[in-house]
C-alpha positions as a printed NumPy array, in Angstrom:
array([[170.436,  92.342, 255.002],
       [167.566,  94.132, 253.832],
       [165.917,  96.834, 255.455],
       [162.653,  98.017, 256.307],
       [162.556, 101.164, 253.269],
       [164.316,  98.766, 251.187],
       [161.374,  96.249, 251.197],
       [158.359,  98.846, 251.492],
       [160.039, 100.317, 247.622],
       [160.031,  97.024, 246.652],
       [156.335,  96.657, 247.557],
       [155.68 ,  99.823, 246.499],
       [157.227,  98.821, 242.772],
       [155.234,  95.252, 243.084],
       [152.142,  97.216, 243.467],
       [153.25 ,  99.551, 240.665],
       [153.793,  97.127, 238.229],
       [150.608,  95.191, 239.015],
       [148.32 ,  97.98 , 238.512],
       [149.67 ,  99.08 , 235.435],
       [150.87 ,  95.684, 233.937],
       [146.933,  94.329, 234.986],
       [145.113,  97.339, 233.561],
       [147.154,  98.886, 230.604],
       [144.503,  98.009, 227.489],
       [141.341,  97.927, 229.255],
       [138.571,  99.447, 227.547],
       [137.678, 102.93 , 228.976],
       [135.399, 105.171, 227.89 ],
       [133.955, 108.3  , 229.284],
       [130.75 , 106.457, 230.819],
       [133.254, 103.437, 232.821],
       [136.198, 105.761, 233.8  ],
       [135.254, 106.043, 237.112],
       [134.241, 102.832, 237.812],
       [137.637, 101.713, 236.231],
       [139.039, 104.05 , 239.121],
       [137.698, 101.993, 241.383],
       [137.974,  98.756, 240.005],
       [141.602,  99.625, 239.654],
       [142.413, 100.819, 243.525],
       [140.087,  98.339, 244.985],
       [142.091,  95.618, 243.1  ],
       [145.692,  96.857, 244.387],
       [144.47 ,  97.657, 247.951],
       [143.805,  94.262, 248.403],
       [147.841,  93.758, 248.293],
       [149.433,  93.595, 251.668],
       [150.978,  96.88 , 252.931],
       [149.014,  99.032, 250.598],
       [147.237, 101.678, 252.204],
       [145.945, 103.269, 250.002],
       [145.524, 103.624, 246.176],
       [144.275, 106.68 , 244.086],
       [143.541, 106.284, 240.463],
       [142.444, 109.681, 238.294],
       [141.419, 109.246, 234.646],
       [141.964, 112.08 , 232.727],
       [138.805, 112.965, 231.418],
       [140.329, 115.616, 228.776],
       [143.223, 113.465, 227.549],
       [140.061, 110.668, 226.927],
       [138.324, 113.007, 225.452],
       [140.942, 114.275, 223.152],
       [142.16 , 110.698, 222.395],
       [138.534, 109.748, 221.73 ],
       [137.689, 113.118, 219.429],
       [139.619, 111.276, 216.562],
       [138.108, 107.618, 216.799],
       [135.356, 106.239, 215.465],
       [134.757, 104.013, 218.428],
       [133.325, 105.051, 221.739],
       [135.807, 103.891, 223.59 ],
       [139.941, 103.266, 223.598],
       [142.75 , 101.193, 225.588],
       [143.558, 102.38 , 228.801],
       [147.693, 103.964, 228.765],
       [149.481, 105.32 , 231.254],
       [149.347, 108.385, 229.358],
       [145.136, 108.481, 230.554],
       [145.319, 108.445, 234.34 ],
       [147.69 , 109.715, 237.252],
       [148.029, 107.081, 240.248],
       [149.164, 107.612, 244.053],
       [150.111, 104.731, 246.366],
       [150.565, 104.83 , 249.367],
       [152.498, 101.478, 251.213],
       [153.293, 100.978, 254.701],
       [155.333,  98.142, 255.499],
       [156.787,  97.835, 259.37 ],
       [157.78 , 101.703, 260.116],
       [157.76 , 103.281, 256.823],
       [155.654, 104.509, 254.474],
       [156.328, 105.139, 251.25 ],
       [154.471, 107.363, 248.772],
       [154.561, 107.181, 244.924],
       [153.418, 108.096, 242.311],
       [153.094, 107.604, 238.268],
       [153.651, 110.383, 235.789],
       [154.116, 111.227, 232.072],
       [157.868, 111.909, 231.007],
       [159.143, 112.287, 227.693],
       [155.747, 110.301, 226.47 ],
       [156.118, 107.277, 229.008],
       [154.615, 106.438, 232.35 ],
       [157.478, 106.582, 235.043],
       [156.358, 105.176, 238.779],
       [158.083, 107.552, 240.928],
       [159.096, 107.258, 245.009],
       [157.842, 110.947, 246.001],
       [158.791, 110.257, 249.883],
       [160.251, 107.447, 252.196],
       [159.151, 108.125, 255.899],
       [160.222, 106.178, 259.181]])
């Protein structure tokens, strides 16, 4: 039997993985970031049980990846933005997160609340 913080992780990681799956290699540049942003969190709020859906790029890790290109632009990583989810699925609401470790992009459970 599965419970009800069982299932909201697992939509929490569904979300997860099709925000960053969907996104990772879209062109970004200082002048779409934050229209990326929203393009990104509208897309995955549209999943049922998601709340809610924050999507930062990092303007100075854009910048810096962009101050050694010749293009105007580069593919999105997970090493250019921070996300937040929030899920709520029956009772519980989860809370996550995606961070930088050791050079890779970990999705993280910060809190599981009945």
């Amino acid at each position: 039997m599965v419970t009800d913080p069982q299932s909201a992780c697992f939509e929490a990681g569904i979300k997860f993985g099709s925000l960053y799956h969907q996104f990772a290699g879209t062109p970004v540049s200082p002048d779409s970031a934050r229209s990326l942003e929203r393009a990104m969190a509208e897309s995955i709020e549209n999943q049922p049980h998601c709340e809610s859906v924050t999507v930062d790029i990092l303007d100075d890790e854009l910048e810096a990846t962009l101050a050694d290109s010749a293009a105007d632009y580069t593919e999105l990583t997970g090493s250019l933005m921070n996300v937040e989810m929030r899920i709520e699925y029956e009772d519980v609401t989860v809370r996550t997160k995606m961070e930088m470790e050791d050079g890779y992009p970990l999705m993280k459970l910060v809190s599981v609340e009945e």
